[in-house]
C-alpha positions in Angstrom: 3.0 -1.3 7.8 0.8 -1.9 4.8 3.0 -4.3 2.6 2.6 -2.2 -0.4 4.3 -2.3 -3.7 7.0 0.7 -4.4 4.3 1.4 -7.4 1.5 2.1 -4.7 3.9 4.0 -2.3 5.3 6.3 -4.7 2.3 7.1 -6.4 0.3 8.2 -3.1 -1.1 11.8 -3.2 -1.7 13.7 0.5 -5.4 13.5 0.3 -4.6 9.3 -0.5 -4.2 9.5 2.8 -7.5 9.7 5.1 -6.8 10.9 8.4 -10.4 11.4 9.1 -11.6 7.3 8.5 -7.9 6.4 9.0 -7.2 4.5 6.0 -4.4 5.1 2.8 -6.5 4.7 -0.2 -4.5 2.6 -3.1 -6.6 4.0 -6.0 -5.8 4.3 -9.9 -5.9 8.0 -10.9 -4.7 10.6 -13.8 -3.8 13.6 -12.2 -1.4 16.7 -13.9 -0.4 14.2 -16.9 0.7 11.4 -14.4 -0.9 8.3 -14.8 -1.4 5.8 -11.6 -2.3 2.3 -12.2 -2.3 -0.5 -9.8 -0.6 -4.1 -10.3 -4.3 -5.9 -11.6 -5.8 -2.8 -11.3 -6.6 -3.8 -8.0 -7.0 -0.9 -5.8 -6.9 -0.8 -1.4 -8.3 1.0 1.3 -5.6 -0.2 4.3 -6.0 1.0 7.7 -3.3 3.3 8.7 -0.9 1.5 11.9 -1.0 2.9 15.0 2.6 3.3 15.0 2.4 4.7 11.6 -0.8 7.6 12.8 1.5 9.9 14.4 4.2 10.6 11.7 1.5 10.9 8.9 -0.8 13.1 11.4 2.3 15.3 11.6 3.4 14.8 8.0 -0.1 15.4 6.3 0.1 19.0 7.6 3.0 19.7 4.9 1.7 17.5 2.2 0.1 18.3 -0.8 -3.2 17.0 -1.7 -1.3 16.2 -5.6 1.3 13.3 -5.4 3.7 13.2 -2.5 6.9 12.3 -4.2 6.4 13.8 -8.1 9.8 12.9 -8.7 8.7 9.3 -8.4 6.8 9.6 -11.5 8.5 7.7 -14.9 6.5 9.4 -17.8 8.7 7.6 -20.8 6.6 4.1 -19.1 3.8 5.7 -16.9 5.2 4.3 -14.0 5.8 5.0 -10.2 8.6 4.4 -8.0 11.1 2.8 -10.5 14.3 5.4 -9.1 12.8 4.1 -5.3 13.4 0.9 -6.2 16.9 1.3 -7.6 18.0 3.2 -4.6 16.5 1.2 -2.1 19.5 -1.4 -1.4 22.1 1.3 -1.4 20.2 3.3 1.7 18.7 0.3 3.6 20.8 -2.9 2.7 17.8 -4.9 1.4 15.6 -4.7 -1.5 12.1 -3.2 -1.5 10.0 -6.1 -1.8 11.5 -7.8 1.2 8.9 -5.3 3.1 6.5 -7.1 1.4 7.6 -10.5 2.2 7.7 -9.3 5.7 4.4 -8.1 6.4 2.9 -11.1 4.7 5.4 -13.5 7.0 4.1 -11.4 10.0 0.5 -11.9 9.0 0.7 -15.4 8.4 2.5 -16.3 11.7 -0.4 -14.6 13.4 -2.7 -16.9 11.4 -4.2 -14.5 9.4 -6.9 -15.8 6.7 -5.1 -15.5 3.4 -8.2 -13.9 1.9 -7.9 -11.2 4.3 -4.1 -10.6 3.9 -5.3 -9.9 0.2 -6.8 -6.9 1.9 -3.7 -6.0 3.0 -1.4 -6.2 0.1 -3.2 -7.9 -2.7 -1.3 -11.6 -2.7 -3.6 -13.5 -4.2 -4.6 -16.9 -2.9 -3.1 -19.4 -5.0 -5.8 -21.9 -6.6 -8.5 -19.5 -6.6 -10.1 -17.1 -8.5 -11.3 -13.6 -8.7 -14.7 -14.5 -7.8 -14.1 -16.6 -4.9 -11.8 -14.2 -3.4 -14.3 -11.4 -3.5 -16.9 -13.0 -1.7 -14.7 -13.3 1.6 -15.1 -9.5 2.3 -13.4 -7.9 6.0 -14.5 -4.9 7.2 -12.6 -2.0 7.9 -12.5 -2.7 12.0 -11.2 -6.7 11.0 -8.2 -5.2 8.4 -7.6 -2.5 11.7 -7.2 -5.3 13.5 -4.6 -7.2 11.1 -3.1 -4.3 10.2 -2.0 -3.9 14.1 -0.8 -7.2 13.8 2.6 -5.8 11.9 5.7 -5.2 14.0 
């Protein structure tokens, strides 16, 4: 439900995940000698789906507040979610990124703005540049709002 990459996913850490405001919180952190960086360092705050609140809610109680899935972790590169990726076609029969390219379809058949989709999972717009981008800015309640938008 958020379009993420496997990097972003398998890096998260339990308090990445804000119950409280409701949002996962893509961020770029050092923590226990693992190192997270973000495609462009481009970090995101994505509102958590509804369908997706009541499996963290219960979840959260047994995470830690340090990563989720430390096994993810690829010291030799610095990199998350690497073995994820591999194993990912076995288990489910399609690659990774094709949950990308679905929550992006989804959002652009409900005519989403593509600068807000950015929001979401940090497509750029093509033909524009950083600048531009940031000054179309949603608020949390308007990425809420696309992130319900998902199926």
């Amino acid at each position: 439900f958020t379009g993420c990459r496997k990097q972003a996913v398998c890096g998260l850490r339990g308090k990445d995940i804000d119950l409280a405001t409701g949002l996962i919180h893509f961020v770029e952190y050092e923590d226990d000698g693992r190192i997270r960086r973000l495609k462009n360092g481009q970090e995101a705050h994505v509102p958590i789906h509804s369908k997706l609140l009541p499996f963290l809610t219960k979840a959260k109680e047994q995470m830690p507040d340090g990563s989720i899935w430390p096994q993810q972790y690829k010291a030799t590169e610095q990199t998350w979610g690497d073995r994820y990726g591999d194993t990912f076609p076995d288990k489910y029969g399609f690659n990774s990124h094709d949950l990308r390219r679905i929550v992006e379809t989804q959002m652009a058949e409900a005519n989403v703005s593509p600068y807000f989709a950015f929001y979401i999972t940090g497509h750029r717009v093509p033909g524009t540049s950083k600048v531009t981008q940031q000054y179309v800015r949603p608020t949390t309640d308007e990425l809420k709002e696309i992130v319900e938008k998902i199926h």
